[in-house]
N, C-alpha and C positions, 0 to 999 in steps of 0.2 A: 504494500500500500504506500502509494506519495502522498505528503503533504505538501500544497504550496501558502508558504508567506511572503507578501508582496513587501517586500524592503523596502523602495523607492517608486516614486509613482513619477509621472511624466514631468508633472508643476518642480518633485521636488529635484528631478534627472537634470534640469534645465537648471536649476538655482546651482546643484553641483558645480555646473562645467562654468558659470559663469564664475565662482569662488575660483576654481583652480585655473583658469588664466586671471585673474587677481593676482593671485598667489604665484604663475609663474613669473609675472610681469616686476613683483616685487623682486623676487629674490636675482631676477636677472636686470634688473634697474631699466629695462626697455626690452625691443625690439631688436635693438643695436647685436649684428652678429648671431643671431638666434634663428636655428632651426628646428620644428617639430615635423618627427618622422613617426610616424603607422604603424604597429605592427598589423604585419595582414591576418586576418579580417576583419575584424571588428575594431578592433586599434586604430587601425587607416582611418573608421569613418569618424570614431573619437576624435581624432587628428585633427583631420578637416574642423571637426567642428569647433576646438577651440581654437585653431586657426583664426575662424572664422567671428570667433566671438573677439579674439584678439586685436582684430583688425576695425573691428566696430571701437573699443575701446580707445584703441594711439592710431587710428588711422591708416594703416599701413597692414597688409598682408607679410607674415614670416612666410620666410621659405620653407618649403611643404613635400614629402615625400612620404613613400610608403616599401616599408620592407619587408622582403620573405627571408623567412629563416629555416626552412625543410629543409634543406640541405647540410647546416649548419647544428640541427638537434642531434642530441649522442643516441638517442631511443631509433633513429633510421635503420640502421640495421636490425633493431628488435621485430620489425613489422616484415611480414612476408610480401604483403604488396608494396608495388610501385608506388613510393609516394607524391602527388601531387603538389609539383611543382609551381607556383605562380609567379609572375616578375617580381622583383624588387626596381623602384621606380625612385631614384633620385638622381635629378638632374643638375645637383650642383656639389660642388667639390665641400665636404665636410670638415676638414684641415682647417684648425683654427676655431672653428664653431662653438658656441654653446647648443649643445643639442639635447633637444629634449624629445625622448623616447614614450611613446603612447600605446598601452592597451591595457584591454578590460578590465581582467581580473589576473592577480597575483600570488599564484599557491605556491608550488615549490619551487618556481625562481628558474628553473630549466631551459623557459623560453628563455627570457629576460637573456641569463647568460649566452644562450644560443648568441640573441641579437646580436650583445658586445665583442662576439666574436666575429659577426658578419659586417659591424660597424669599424671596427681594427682593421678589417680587410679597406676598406672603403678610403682609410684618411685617419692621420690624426687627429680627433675634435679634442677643442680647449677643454669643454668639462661632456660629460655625459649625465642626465637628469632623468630620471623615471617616473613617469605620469600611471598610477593604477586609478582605474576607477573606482575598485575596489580591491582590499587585501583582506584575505580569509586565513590567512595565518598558512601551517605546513610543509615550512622550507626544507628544502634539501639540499640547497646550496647558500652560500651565502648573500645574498640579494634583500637590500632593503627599498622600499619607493623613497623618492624626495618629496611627491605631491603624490596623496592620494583622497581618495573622492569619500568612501567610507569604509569601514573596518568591521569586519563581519567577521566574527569569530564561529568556525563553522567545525564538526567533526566528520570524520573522512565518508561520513553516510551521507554525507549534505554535497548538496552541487547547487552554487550560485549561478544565475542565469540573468546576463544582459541581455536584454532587449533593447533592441535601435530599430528606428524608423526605418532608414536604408535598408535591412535588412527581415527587420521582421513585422513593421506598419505600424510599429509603438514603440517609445521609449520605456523603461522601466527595470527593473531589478526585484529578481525573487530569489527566495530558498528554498530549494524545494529536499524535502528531507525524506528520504527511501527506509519505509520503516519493514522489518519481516512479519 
């Protein structure tokens, strides 16, 4: 049997993302040299959209890119099939950058590292910043976010579910907890 609890509703999804570009804008004193990158798929659209709320705020659109990291995860080899690959899409040289790194949810840190390895490959950026939307605790490496949206402390029966517009025709974040 599942249970679902609705964490975050659309009003309060949107109040998020405006606090965490606040927040990244403080701590990077502007727009000055700042890029946020995606991760793909639900990250990218995150991305965009404080991009997007970014640019309402100073005026100006950051530079904006989105990254795959399937290639990059240590668990490839664990899977029998082919894993689907998608582009990684930045079209500007990251050497130097303040870059700030976006997606969903943050459990044991696997992607994340994946990224900074895919990011190494790319340029050296001046700092590397991580954007979760949410962190549900259960690391397994060591990865903490710089900006994170909320902190849902979850047991490993639990699976947090973003919802985005883009991909699912709402915003919002649930728990949904897999009871036997």
């Amino acid at each position: 049997m599942k249970t679902l609890q609705n964490i975050i509703d659309e009003h309060g999804f949107d109040r998020m993302l405006s606090r965490l570009a606040h927040e990244i804008l403080e701590r990077n004193l502007g727009l000055d040299n700042l890029a946020i990158i995606g991760l793909r798929t639900r990250g990218e659209f995150v991305a965009q959209r404080l991009a997007s709320k970014l640019e309402k705020i100073e005026g100006t659109l950051p530079e904006l890119g989105v990254l795959d990291v399937t290639l990059y995860r240590d668990d490839v080899r664990q899977h029998l099939r082919t894993p689907e690959v998608r582009a990684t899409d930045i079209a500007f040289d990251i050497t130097d950058k303040n870059v700030v790194l976006v997606d969903d949810v943050l459990f044991t840190g696997r992607t994340v590292r994946s990224a900074l390895n895919a990011l190494v490959d790319l340029g050296r950026a001046r700092t590397i910043q991580l954007v979760a939307l949410v962190d549900r605790g259960h690391r397994e490496v060591p990865i903490r976010a710089d900006f994170i949206g909320k902190n849902i402390p979850t047991s490993r029966g639990q699976e947090v579910r973003v919802h985005l517009k883009e991909v699912d025709g709402h915003d919002g974040i649930d728990l949904v907890s897999i009871e036997d």
